[in-house]
C-alpha positions as CSV (number, residue, x, y, z in Angstrom):
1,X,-20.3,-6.2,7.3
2,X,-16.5,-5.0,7.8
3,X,-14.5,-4.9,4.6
4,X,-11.3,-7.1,5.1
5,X,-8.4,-4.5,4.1
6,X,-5.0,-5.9,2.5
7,X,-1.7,-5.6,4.1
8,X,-0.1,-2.1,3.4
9,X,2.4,-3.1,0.2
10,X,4.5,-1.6,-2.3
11,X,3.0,-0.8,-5.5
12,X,5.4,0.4,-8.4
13,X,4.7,2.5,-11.6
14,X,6.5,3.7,-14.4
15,X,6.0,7.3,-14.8
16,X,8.0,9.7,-16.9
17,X,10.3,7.0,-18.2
18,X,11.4,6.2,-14.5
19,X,10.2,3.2,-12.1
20,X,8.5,5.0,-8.9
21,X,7.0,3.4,-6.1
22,X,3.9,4.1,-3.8
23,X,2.4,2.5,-0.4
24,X,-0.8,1.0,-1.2
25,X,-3.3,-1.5,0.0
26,X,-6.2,-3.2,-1.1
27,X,-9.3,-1.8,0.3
28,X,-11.7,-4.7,0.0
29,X,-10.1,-7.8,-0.1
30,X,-13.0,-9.4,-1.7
31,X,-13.3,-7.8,-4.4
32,X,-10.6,-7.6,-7.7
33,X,-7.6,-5.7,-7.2
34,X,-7.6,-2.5,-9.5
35,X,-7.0,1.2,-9.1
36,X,-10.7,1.7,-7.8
37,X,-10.0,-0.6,-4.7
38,X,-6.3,0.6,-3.6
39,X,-6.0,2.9,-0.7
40,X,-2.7,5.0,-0.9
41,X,-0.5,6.6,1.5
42,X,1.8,8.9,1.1
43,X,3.6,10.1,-2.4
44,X,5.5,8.5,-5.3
45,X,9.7,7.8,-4.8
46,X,12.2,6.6,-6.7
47,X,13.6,4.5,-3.8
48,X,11.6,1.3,-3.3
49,X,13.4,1.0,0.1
50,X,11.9,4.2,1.4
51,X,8.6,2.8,0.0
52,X,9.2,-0.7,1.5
53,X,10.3,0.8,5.2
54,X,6.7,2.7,5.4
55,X,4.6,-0.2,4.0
56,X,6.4,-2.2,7.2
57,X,6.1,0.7,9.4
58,X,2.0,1.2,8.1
59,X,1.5,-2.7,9.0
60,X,3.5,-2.9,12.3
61,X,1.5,-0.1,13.2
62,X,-2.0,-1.7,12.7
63,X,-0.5,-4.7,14.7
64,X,0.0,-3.0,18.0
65,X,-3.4,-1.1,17.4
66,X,-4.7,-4.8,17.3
67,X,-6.2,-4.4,13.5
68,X,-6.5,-7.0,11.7
């Protein structure tokens, strides 16, 4: 059976004192979200819009390639 992936999302993280941001999704969508089930792509950033562009970019992507 085919694991039902998440949308691609921004995920956010303090680090250092600073709020950063990473492109994430949720590899199994049947099981509890935690840091064992996210699939990342990409590094952190302190801009969220940067982070929020390639998380629309990563799902528009899977669109055209007909992913669910």
């Amino acid at each position: 059976m085919t694991q039902q992936k998440g949308v691609w999302q921004v995920f956010s993280q303090i680090i250092d004192g600073e709020k950063q941001y990473i492109v994430g999704r949720q590899i199994d969508m049947s099981q509890p979200l935690h840091s064992g089930n996210i699939e990342y792509c990409g590094d952190y950033t302190t801009c969220r819009d940067a982070a929020s562009r390639a998380a629309d970019y990563l799902n528009e992507k899977e669109l055209q390639r007909g992913e669910p």
